[in-house]
FISENU-745582 format. One record per atom (N, C-alpha, C): residue in one letter; chain; x, y, z. Coordinates in nm, 2 decimals, padded with zeros to 4 digits. Atoms other than C-alpha are relative to their C-alpha. Layout:
<recs>
<rec><type>A</type><mol>A</mol><u>X</u><v>Y</v><w>Z</w></rec>
...
</recs>
This chain:
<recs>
<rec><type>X</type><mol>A</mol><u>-00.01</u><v>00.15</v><w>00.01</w></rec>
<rec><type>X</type><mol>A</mol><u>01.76</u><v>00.31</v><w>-00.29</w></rec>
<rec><type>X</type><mol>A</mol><u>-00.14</u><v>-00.05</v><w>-00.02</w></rec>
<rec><type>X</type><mol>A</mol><u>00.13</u><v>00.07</v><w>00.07</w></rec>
<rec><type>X</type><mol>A</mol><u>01.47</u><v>00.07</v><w>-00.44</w></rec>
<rec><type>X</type><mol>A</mol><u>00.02</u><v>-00.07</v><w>00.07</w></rec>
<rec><type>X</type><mol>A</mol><u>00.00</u><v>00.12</v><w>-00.11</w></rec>
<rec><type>X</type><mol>A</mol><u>01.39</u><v>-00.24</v><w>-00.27</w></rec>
<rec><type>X</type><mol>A</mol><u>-00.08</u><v>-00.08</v><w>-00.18</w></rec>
<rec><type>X</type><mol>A</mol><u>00.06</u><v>00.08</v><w>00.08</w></rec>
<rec><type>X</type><mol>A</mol><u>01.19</u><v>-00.51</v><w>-00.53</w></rec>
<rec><type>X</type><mol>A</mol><u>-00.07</u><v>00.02</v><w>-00.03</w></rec>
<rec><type>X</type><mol>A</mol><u>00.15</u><v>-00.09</v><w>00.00</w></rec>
<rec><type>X</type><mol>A</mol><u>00.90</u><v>-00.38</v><w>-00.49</w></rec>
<rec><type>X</type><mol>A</mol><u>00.00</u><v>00.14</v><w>-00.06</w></rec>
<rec><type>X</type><mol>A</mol><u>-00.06</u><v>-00.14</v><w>00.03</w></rec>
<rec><type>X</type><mol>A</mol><u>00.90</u><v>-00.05</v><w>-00.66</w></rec>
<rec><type>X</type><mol>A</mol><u>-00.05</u><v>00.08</v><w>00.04</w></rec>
<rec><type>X</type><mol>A</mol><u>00.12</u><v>-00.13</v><w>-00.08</w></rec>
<rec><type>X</type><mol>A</mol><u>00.62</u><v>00.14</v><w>-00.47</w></rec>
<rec><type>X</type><mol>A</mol><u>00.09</u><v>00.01</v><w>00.12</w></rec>
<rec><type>X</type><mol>A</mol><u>-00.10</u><v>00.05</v><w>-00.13</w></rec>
<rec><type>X</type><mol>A</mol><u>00.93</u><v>00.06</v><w>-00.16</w></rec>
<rec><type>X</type><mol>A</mol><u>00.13</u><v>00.10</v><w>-00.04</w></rec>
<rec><type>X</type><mol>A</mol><u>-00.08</u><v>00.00</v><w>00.01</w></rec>
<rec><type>X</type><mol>A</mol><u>01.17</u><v>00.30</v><w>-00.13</w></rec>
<rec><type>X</type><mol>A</mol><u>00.07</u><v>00.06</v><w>00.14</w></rec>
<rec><type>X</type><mol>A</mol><u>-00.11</u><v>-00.04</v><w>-00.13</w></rec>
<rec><type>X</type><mol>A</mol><u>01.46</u><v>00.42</v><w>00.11</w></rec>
<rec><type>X</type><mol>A</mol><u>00.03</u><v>00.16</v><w>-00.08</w></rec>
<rec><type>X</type><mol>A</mol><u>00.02</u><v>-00.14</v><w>00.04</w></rec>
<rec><type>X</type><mol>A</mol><u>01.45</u><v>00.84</v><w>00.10</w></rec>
<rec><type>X</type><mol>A</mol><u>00.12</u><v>00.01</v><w>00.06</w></rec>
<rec><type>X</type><mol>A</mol><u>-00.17</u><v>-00.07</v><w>-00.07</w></rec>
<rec><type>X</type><mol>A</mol><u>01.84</u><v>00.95</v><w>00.21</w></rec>
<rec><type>X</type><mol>A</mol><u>-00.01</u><v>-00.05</v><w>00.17</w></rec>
<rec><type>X</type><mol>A</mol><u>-00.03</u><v>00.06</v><w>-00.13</w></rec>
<rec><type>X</type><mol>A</mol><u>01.88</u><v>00.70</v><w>00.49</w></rec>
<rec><type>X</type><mol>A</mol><u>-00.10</u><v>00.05</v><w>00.09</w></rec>
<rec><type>X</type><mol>A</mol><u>00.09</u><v>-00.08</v><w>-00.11</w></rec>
<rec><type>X</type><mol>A</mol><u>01.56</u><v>00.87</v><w>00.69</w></rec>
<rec><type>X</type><mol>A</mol><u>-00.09</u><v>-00.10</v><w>00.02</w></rec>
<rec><type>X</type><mol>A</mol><u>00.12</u><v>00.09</v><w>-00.04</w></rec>
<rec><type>X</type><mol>A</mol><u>01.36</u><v>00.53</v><w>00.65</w></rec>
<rec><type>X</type><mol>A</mol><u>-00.04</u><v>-00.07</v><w>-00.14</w></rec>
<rec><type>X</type><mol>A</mol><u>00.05</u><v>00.10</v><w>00.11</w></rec>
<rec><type>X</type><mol>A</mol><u>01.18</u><v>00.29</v><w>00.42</w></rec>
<rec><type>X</type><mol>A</mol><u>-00.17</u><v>00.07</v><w>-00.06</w></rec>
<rec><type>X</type><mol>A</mol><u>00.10</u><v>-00.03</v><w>-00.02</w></rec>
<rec><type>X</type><mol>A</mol><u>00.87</u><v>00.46</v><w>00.28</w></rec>
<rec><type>X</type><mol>A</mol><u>-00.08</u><v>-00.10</v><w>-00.13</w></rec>
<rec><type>X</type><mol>A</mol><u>00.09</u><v>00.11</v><w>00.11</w></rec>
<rec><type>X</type><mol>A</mol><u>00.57</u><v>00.32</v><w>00.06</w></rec>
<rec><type>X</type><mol>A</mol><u>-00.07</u><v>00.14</v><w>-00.10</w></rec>
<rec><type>X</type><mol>A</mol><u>-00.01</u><v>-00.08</v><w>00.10</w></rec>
<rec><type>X</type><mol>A</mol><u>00.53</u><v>00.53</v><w>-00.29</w></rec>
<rec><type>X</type><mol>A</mol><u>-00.20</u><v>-00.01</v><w>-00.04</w></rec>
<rec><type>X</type><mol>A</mol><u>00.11</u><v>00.02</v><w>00.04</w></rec>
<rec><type>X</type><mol>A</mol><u>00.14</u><v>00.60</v><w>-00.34</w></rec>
<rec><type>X</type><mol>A</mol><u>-00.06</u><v>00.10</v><w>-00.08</w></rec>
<rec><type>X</type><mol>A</mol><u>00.00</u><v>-00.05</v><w>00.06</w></rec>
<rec><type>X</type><mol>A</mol><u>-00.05</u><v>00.78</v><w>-00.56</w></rec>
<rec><type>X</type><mol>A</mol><u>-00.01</u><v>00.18</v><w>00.06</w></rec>
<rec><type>X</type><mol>A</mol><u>00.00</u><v>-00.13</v><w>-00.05</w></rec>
<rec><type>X</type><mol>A</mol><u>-00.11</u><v>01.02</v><w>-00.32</w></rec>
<rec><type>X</type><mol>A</mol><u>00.16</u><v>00.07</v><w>00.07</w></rec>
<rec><type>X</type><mol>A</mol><u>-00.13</u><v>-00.01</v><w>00.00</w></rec>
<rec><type>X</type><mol>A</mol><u>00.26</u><v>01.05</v><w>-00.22</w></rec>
<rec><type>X</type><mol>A</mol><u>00.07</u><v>-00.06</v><w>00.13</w></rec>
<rec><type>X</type><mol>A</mol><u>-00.01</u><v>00.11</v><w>-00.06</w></rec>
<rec><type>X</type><mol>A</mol><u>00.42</u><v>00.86</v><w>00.05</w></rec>
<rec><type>X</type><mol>A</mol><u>-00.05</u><v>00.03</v><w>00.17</w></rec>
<rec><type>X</type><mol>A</mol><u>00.06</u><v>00.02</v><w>-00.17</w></rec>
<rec><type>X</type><mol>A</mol><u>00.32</u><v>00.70</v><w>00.38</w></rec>
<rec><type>X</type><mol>A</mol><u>00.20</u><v>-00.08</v><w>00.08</w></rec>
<rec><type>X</type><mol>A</mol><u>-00.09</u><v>-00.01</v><w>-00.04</w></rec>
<rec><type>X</type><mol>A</mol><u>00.60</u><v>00.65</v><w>00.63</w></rec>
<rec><type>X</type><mol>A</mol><u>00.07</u><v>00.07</v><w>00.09</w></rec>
<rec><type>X</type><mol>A</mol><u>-00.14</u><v>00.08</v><w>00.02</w></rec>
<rec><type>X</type><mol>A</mol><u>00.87</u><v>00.62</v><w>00.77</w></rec>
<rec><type>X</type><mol>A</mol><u>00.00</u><v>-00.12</v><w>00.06</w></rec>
<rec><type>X</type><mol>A</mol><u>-00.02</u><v>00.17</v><w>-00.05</w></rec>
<rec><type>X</type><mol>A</mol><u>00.95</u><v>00.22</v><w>00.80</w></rec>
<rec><type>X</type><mol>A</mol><u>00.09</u><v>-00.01</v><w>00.08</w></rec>
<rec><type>X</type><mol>A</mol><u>-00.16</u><v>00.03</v><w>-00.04</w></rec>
<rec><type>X</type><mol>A</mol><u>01.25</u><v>00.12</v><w>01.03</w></rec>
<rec><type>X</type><mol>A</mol><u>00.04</u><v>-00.12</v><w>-00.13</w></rec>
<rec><type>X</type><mol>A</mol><u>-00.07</u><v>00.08</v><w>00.07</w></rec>
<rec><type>X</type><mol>A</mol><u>01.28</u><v>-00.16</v><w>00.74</w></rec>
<rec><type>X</type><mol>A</mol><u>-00.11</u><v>-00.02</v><w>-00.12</w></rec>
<rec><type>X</type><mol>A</mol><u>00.03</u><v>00.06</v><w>00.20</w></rec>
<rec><type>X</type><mol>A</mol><u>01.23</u><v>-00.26</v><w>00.35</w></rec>
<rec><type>X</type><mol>A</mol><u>-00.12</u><v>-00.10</v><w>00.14</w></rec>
<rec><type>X</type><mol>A</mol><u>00.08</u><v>00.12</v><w>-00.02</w></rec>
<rec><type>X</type><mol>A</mol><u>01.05</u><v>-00.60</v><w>00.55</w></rec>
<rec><type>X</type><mol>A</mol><u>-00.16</u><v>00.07</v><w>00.06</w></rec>
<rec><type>X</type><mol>A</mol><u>00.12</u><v>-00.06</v><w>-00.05</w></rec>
<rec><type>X</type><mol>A</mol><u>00.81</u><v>-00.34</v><w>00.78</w></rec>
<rec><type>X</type><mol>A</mol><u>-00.06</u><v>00.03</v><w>-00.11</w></rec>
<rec><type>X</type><mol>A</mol><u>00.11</u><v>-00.10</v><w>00.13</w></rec>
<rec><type>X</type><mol>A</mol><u>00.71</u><v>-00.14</v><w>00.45</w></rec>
<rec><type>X</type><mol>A</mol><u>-00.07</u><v>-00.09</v><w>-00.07</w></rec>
<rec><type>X</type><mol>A</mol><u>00.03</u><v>00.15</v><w>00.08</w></rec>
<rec><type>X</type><mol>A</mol><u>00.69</u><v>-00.46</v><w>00.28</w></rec>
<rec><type>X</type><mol>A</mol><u>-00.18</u><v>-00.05</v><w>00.06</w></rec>
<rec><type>X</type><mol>A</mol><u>00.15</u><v>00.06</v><w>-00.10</w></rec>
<rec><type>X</type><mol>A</mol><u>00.40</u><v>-00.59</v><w>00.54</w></rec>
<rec><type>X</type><mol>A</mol><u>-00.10</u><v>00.11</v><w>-00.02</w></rec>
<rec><type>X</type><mol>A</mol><u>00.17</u><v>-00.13</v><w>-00.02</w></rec>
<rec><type>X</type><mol>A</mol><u>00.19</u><v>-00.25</v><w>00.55</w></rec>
<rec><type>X</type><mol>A</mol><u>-00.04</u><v>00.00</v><w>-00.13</w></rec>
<rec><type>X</type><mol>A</mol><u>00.07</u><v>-00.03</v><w>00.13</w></rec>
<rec><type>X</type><mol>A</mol><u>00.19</u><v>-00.22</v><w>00.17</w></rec>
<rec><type>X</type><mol>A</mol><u>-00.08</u><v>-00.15</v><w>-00.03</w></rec>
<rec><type>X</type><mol>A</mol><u>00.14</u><v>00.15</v><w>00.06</w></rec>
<rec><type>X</type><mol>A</mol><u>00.02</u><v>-00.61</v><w>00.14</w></rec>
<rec><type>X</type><mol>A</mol><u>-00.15</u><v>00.07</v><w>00.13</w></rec>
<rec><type>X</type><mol>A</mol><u>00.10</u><v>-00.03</v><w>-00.10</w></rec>
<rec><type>X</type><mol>A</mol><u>-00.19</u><v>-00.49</v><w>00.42</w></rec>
<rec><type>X</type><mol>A</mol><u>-00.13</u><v>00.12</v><w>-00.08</w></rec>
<rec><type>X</type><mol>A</mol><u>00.07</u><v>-00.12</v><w>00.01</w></rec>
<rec><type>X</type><mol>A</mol><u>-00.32</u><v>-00.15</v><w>00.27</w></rec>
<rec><type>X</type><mol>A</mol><u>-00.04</u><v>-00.11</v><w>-00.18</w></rec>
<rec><type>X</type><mol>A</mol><u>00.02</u><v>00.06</v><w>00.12</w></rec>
<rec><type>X</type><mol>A</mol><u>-00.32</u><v>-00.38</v><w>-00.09</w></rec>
<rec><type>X</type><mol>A</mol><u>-00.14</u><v>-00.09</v><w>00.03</w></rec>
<rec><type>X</type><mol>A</mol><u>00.08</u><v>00.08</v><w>-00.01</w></rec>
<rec><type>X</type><mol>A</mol><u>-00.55</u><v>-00.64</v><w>00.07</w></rec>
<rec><type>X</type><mol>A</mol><u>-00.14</u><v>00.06</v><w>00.06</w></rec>
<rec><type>X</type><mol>A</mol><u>00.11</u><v>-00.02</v><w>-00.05</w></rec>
<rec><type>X</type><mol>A</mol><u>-00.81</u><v>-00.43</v><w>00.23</w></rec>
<rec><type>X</type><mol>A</mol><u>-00.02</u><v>00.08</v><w>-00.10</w></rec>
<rec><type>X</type><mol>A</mol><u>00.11</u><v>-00.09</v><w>00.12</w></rec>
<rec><type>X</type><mol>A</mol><u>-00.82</u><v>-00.18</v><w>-00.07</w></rec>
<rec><type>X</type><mol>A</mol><u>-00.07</u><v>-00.12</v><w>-00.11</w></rec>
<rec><type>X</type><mol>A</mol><u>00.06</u><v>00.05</v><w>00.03</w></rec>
<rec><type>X</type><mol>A</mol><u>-00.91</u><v>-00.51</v><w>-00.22</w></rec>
<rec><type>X</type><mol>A</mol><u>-00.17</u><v>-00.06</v><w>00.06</w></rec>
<rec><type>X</type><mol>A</mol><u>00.08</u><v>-00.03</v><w>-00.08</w></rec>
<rec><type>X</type><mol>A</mol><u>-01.14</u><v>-00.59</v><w>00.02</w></rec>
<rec><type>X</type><mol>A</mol><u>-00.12</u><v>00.07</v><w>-00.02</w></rec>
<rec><type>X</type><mol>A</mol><u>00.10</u><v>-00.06</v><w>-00.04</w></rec>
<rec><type>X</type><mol>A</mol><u>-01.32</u><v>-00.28</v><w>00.03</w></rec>
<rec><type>X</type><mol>A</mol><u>-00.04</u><v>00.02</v><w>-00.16</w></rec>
<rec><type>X</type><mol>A</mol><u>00.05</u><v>00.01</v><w>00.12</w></rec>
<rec><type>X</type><mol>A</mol><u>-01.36</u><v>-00.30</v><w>-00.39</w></rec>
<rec><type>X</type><mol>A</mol><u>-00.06</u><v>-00.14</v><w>00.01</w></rec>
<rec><type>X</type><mol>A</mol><u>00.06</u><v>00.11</v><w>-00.01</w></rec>
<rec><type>X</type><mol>A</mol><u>-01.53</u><v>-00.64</v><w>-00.34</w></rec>
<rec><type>X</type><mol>A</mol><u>-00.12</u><v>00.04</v><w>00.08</w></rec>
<rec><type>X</type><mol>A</mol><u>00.07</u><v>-00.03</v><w>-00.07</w></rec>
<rec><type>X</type><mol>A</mol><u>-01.75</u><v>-00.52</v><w>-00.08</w></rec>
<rec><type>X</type><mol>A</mol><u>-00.09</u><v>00.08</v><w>-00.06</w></rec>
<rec><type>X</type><mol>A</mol><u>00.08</u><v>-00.11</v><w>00.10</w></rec>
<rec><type>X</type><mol>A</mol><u>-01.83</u><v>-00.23</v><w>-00.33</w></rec>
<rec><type>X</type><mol>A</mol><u>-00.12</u><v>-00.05</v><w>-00.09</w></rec>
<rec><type>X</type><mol>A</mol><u>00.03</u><v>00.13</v><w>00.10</w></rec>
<rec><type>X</type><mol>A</mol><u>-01.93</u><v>-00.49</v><w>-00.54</w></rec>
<rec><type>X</type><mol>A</mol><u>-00.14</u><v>-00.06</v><w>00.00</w></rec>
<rec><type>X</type><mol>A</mol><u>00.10</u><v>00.09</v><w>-00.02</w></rec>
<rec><type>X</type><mol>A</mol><u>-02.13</u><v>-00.70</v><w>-00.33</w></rec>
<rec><type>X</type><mol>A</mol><u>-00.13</u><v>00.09</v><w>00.05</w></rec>
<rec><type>X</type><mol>A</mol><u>00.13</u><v>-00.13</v><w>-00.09</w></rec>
<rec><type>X</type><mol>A</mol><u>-02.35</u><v>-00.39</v><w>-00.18</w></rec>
<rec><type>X</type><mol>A</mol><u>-00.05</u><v>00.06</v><w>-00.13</w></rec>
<rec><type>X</type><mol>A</mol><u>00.05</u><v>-00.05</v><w>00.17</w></rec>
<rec><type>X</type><mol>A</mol><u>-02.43</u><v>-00.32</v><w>-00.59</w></rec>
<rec><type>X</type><mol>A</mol><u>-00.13</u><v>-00.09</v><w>-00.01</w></rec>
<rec><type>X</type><mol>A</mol><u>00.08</u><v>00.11</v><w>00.09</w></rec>
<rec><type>X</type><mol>A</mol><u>-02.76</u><v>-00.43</v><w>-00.70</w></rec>
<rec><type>X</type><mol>A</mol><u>-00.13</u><v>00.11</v><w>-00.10</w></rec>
<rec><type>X</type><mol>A</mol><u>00.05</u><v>-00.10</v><w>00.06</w></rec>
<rec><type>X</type><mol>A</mol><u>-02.94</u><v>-00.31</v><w>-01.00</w></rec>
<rec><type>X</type><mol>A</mol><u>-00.12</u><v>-00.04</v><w>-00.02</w></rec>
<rec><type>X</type><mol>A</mol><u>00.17</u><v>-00.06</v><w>00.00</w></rec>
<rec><type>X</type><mol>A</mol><u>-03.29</u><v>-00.19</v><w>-01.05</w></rec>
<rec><type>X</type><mol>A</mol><u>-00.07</u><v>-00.13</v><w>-00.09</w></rec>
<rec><type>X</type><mol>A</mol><u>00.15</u><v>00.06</v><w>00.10</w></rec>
<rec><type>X</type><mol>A</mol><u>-03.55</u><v>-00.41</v><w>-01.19</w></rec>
<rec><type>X</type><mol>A</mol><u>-00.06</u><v>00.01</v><w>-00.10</w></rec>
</recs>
């Protein structure tokens, strides 16, 4: 089963997991938990590419 999200899925009734590149994290009790951790893990890998960013400075 899929949820909206497509990285979100339900693996044979065992839970809700979150689809990544390295393969999944999990198990959710619900679509809404997996929902929450994947903005969470979304917003700090943003985060920590901004940070990458700002800690860049080039040579003279």
């Amino acid at each position: 089963m899929k949820s909206e999200n497509t990285q979100i899925v339900n693996i044979r009734n065992t839970g809700w997991y979150i689809e990544t590149p390295t393969g999944f994290d999990g198990p959710f009790e619900s679509e809404e938990e997996a929902s929450t951790f994947l903005a969470l893990v979304k917003s700090s890998n943003a985060a920590r590419a901004e940070f990458a960013g700002l800690q860049y400075t080039p040579q003279d």
